[in-house]
C-alpha positions in Angstrom: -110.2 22.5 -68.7 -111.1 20.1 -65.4 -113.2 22.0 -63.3 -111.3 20.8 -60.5 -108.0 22.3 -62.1 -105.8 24.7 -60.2 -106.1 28.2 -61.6 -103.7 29.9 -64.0 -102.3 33.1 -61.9 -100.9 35.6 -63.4 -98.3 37.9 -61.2 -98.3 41.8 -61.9 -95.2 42.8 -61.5 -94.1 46.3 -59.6 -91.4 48.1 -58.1 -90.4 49.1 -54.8 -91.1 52.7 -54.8 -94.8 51.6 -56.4 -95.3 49.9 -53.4 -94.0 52.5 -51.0 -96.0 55.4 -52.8 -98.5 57.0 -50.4 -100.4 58.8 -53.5 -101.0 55.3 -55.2 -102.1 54.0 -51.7 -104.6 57.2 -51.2 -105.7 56.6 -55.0 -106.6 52.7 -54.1 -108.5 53.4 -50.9 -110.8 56.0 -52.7 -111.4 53.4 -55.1 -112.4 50.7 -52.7 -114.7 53.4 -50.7 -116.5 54.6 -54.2 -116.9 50.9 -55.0 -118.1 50.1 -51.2 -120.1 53.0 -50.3 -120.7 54.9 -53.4 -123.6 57.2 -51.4 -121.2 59.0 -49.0 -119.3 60.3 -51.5 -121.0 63.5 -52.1 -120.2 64.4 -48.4 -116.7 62.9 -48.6 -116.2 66.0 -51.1 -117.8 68.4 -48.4 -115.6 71.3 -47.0 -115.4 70.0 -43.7 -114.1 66.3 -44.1 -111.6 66.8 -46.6 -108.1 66.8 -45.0 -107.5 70.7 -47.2 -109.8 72.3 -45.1 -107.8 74.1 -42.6 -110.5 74.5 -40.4 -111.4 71.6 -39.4 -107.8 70.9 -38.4 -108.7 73.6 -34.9 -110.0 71.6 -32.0 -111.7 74.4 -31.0 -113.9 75.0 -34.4 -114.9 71.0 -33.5 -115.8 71.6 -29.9 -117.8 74.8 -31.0 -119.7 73.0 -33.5 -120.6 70.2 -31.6 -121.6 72.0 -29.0 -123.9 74.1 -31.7 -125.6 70.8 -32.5 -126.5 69.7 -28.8 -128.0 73.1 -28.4 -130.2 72.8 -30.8 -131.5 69.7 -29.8 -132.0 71.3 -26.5 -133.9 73.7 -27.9 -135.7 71.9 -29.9 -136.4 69.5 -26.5 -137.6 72.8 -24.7 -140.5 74.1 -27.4 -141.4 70.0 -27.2 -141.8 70.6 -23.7 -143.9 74.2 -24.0 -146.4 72.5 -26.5 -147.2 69.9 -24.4 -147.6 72.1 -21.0 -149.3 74.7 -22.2 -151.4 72.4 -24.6 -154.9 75.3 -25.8 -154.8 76.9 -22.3 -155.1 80.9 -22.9 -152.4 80.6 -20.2 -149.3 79.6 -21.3 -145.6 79.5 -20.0 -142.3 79.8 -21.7 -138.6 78.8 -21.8 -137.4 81.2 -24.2 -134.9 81.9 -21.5 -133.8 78.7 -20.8 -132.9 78.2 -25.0 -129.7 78.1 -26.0 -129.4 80.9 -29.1 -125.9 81.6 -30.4 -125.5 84.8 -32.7 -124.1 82.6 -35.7 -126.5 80.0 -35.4 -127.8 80.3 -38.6 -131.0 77.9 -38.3 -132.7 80.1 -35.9 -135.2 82.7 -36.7 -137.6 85.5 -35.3 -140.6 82.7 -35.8 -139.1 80.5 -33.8 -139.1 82.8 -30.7 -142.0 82.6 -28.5 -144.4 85.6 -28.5 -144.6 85.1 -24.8 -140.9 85.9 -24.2 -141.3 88.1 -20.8 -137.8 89.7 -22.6 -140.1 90.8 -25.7 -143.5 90.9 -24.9 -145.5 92.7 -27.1 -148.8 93.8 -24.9 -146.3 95.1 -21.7 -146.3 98.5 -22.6 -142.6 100.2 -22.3 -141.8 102.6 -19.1 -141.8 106.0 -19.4 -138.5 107.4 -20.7 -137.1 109.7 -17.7 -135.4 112.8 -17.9 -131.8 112.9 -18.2 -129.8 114.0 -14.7 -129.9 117.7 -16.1 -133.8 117.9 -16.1 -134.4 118.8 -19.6 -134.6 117.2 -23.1 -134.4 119.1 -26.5 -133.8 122.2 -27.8 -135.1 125.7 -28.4 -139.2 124.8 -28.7 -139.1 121.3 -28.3 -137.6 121.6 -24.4 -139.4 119.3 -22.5 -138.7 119.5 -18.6 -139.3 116.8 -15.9 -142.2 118.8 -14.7 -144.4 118.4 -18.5 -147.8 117.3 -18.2 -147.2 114.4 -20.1 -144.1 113.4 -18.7 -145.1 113.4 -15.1 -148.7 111.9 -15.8 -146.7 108.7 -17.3 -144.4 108.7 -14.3 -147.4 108.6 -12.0 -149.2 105.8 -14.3 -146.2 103.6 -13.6 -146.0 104.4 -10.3 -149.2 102.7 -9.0 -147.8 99.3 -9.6 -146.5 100.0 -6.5 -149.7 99.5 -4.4 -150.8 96.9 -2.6 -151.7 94.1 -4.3 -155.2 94.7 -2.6 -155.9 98.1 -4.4 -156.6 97.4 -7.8 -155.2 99.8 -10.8 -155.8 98.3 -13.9 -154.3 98.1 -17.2 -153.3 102.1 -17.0 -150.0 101.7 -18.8 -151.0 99.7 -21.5 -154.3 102.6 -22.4 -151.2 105.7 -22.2 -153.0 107.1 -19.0 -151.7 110.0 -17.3 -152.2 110.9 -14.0 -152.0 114.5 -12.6 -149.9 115.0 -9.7 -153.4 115.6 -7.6 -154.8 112.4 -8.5 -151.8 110.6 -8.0 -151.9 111.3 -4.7 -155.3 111.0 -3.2 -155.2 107.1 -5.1 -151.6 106.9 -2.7 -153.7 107.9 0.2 -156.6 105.6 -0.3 -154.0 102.8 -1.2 -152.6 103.4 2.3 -156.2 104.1 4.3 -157.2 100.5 2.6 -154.3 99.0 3.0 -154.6 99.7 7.4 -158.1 98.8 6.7 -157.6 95.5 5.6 -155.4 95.1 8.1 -157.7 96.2 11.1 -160.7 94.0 9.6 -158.5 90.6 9.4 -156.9 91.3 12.6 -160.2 91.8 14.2 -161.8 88.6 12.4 -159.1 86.3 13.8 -159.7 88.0 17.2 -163.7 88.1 17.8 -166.5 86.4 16.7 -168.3 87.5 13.6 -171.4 86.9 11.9 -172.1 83.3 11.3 -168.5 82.1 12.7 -166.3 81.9 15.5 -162.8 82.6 16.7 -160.2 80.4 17.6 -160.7 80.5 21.1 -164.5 79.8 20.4 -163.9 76.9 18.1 -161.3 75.7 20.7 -163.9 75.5 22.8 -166.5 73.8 20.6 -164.2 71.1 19.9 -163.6 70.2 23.6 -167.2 69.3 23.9 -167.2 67.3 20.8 -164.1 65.5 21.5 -165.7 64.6 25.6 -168.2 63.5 24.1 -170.9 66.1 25.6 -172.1 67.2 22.2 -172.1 64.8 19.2 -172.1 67.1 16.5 -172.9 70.5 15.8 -175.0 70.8 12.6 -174.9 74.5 11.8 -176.3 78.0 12.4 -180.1 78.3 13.1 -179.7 82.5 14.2 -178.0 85.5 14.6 -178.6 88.4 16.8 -176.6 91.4 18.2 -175.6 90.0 20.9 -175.0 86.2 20.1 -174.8 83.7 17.1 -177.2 80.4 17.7 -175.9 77.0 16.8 -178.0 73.9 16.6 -176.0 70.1 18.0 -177.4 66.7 18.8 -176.6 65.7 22.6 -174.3 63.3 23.4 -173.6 61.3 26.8 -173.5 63.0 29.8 -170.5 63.3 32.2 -172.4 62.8 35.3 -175.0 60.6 35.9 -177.9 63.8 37.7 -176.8 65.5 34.7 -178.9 64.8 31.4 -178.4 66.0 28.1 -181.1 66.7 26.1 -181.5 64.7 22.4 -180.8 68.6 20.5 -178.9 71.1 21.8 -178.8 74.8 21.2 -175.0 76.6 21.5 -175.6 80.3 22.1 -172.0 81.7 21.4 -171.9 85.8 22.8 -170.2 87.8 20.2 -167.1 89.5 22.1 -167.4 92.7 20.6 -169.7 95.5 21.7 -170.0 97.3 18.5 -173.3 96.1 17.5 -174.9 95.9 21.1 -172.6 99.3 22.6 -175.0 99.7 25.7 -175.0 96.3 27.0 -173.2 97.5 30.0 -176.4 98.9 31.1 -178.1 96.0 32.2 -174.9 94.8 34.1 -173.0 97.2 35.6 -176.0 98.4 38.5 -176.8 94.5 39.1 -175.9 93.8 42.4 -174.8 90.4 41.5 -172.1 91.5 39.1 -171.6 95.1 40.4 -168.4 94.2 42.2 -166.8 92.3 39.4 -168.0 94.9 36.3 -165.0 96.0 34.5 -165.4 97.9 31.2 -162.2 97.7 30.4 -161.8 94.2 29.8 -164.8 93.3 27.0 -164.2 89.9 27.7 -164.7 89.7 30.7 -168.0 91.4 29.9 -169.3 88.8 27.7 -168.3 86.1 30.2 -170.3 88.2 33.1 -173.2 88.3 30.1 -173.2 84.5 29.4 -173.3 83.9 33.2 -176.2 86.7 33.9 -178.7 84.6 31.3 -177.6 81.0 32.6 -178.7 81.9 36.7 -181.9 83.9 34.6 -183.2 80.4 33.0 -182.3 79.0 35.9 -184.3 81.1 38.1 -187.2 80.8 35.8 -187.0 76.9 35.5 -187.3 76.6 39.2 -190.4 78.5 38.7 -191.8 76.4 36.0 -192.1 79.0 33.2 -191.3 77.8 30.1 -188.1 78.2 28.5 -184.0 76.7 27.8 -183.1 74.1 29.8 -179.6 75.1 30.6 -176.8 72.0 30.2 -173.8 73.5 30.8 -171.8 77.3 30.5 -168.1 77.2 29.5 -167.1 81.0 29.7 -168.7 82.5 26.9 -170.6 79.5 25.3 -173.6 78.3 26.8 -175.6 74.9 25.5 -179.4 74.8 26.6 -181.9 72.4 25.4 -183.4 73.1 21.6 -186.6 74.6 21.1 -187.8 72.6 17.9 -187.6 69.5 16.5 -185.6 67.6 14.1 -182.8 70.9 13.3 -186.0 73.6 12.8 -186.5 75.7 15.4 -189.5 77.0 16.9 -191.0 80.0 15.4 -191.4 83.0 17.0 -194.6 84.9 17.7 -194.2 87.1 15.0 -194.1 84.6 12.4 -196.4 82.3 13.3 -200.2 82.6 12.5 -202.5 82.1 15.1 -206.1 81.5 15.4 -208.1 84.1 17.9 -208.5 81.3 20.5 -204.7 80.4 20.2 -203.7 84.2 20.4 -206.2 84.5 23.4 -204.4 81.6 24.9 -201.1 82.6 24.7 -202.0 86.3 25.7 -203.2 85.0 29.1 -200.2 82.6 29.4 -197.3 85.5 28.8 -199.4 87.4 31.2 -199.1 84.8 34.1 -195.5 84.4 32.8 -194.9 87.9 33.6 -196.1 87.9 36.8 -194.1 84.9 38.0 -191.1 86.4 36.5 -192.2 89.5 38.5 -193.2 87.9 41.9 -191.7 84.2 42.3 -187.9 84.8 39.8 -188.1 88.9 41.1 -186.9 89.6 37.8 -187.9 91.7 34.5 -187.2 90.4 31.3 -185.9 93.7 30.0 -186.6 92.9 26.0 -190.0 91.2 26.0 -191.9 91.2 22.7 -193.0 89.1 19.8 -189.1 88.7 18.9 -188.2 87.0 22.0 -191.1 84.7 22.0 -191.8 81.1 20.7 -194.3 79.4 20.1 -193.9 75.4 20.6 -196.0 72.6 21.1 -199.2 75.1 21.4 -197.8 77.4 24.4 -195.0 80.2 24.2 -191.3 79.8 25.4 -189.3 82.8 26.7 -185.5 83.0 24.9 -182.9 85.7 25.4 -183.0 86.6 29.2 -179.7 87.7 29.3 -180.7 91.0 29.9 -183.0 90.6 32.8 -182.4 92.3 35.7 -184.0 92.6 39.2 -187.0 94.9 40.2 -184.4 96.7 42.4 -182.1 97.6 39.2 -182.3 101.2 38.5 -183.9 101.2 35.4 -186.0 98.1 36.4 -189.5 99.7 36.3 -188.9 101.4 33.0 -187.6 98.5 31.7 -190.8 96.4 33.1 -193.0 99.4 31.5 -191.5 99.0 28.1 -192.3 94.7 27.9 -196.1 95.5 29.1 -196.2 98.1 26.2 -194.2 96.1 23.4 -196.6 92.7 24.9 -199.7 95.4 25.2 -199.2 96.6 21.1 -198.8 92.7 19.8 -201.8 91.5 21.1 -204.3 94.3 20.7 -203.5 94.5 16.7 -203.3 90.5 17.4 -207.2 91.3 18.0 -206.9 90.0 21.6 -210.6 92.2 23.1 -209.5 91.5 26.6 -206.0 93.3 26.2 -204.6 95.4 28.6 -203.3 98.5 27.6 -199.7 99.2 28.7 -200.7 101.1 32.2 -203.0 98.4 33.2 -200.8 95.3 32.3 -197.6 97.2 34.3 -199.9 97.6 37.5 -201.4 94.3 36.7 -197.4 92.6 37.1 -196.2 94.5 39.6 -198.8 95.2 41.9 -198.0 98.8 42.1 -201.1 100.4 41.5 -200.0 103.6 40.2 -203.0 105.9 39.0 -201.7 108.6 36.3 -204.4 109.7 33.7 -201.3 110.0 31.0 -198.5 108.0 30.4 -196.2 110.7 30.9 -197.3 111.1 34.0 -197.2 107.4 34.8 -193.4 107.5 33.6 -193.2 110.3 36.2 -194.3 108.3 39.0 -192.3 104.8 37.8 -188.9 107.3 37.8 -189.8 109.0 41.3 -190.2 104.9 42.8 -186.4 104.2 41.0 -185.4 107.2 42.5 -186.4 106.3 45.9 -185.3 103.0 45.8 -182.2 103.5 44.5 -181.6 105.8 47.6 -182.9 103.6 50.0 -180.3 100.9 48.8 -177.5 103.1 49.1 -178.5 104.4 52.6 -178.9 101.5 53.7 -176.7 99.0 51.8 -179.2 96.2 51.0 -180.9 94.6 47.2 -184.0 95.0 49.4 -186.8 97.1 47.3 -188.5 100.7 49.5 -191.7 100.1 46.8 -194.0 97.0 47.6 -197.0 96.1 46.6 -200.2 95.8 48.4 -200.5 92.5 48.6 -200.0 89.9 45.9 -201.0 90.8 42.2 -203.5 89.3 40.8 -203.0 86.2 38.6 -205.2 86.5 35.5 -206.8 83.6 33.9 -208.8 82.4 31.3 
């Protein structure tokens, strides 16, 4: 009764072999589990813990199902990994064939799979079933050969998937189309003439200059005058012509102290091909200045003889005081002058600009004194004068592209010089310029020559007789020195 009392224990008595039963022993540690953890044992009764399933007793039915479980996660990891990538992109990627499916893998299904399995996709169209190797499929009727129609249309279909990747087929597989043999073969042949094309064109933009750019060589040579410090930067393209492509630059600091750049800069870049300007030789080849070092061969070399031919023409006509370039420096075919303009816009030509009769007036009376200096004091002939080549700055005109200018004694010089007094003769009469000389007039006018002809072809007559003559007279006697002179000085007309 005391609280504090040492309890009455009572002793169960057993025998040995109770004690040494392993059935009793079994029967109390499934008691002790049920009373411990009575949740686990619905899956203690599961055919693959209990100790009389036979299976489970194979090492290699373990490893396999183990190895069945990591895949799935796996493959559960990869479709977590697809969702997020592709996200709503129309665009989406796959690793269908990175997933681990196993034929008894009962979990997996045909939902499951990605639609965009490349193994299984439903919008590539399946190839064309060929022929067997003895030409024919079928019986009786229903013999098909490897020449049908049908057969060879689809053959040709698949075919053009191997084009280049420049020549573009289309979807022809997936719409069933079939190709005759004929058409087959002239899309092959224009696959191949593009293909050479595409070829040529890239292979002749990274060797010339082309509209609105430059090639490496060109940009090479841009950059040195950057980098010295002769140009500061180069702003952009301000024109394009057959013969060169116009770049406007702000001036930088000048190597040598005689030698001053001017605030803006204009970079005339000659194009090196001849394709757009074919008879430039022309004007080059019977100039006794470059006659000895002419060379068609070499196109290069042309353009450099070019871009030298207009630097010693502005040159010529600055030591005369006729308005035009300033010339800063020539390196090969790149030649910087002083800008026409102001502030990046360049100077308009004459045939965009609007002038009043008293400004046209003026500026018909300047380009005639121009002419005649160019004629008398530089001994040249601009060879392309008109409105085009013309600017109009700071209220007088500027003369621009002189690259083409040759001497009186050239043997097209008087043609040449009787073509600019009809193209400057034309401008200024529709310019409503009264006191304009008509073409005859303005050419004796510049030259001096005095040649009377009642028709022009007669006058062209007479102008090819003089080159005729002249161009004798040099030969016979070796000399640039012209047979034709003038009597006396021609007149300078003035307002």
């Amino acid at each position: 009764q005391c609280p504090w009392g040492a309890p009455n224990t009572t002793s169960i008595s057993c025998s040995l072999a109770d004690v040494m039963s392993e059935q009793l022993a079994k029967e109390l540690q499934l008691e002790e589990e049920n009373a411990a953890f009575p949740e686990v044992v619905a899956v203690a009764e599961g055919p693959f813990i209990t100790g009389e399933n036979i299976d489970t007793s194979s090492d290699l039915m373990l490893a396999q199902m183990l190895q069945m479980e990591f895949d799935r996660e796996y493959d559960a990891q990869l479709r977590r990994e697809e969702k997020k990538i592709n996200g709503d992109s129309k665009v989406s990627i796959s690793f269908e064939n990175y997933r681990k499916v196993h034929p008894y893998d009962s979990d997996s299904s045909e939902d499951e799979v990605d639609w965009q399995d490349t193994r299984h996709d439903p919008y590539r169209a399946d190839k064309p079933t060929t022929t067997p190797r003895k030409g024919f499929i079928g019986k009786g009727k229903d013999i098909t050969t490897k020449h049908d129609e049908v057969v060879c249309g689809r053959k040709n279909t698949a075919r053009m998937e191997n084009f280049a990747p420049e020549f573009q087929v289309g979807d022809g597989i997936g719409m069933d189309l079939k190709l005759s043999n004929q058409v087959f073969n002239a899309l092959k042949q224009h696959a191949y003439s593009e293909e050479r094309r595409s070829a040529r064109l890239h292979e002749k933009k990274e060797h010339s200059t082309a509209e609105k750019a430059v090639d490496p060589k060109t940009r090479l040579l841009l950059y040195k005058m950057v980098n010295a410090g002769m140009l500061e930067t180069i702003t952009g393209c301000i024109s394009t012509g057959k013969e060169s492509v116009v770049f406007h630059a702000y001036g930088g600091k000048s190597a040598t102290e005689d030698k001053v750049i001017p605030p803006e800069c204009a970079i005339k870049v000659f194009k090196t091909t001849l394709n757009e300007f074919k008879n430039r030789d022309k004007y080059i080849k019977d100039d006794y200045r470059f006659k000895d070092r002419f060379s068609k061969l070499n196109p290069r070399k042309i353009i450099r003889m070019w871009a030298e031919k207009e630097m010693h023409n502005l040159t010529r006509m600055q030591n005369a005081g006729i308005p035009c370039p300033q010339v800063v420096i020539l390196k090969k075919h790149v030649l910087v002058m002083s800008f026409i303009g102001q502030d990046q816009v360049p100077a308009p030509k004459l045939k965009d600009v609007t002038l009043s009769s008293e400004d046209m007036k003026k500026a018909y009376y300047q380009i005639l004194n121009m002419m005649q200096q160019l004629y008398k004091e530089c001994n040249l002939v601009h060879a392309d004068l008109s409105e085009y080549n013309m600017l109009w700055h700071d209220g007088k005109v500027w003369l621009i592209d002189v690259s083409q200018s040759v001497e009186p004694t050239h043997p097209h010089g008087l043609e040449f010089l009787f073509r600019d007094c009809r193209n400057v003769s034309q401008f200024f009469q529709k310019g409503g310029v009264a006191e304009a000389l008509n073409e005859r007039e303005l050419f004796n006018a510049v030259s001096g020559l005095n040649i009377t002809a009642d028709n022009e072809v007669d006058f062209q007559a007479e102008i090819e007789a003089l080159e005729k003559m002249n161009e004798d007279h040099v030969q016979n006697h070796g000399k640039k020195l012209s047979m034709f002179s003038s009597d006396g000085d021609p007149p300078i007309y003035d307002e």
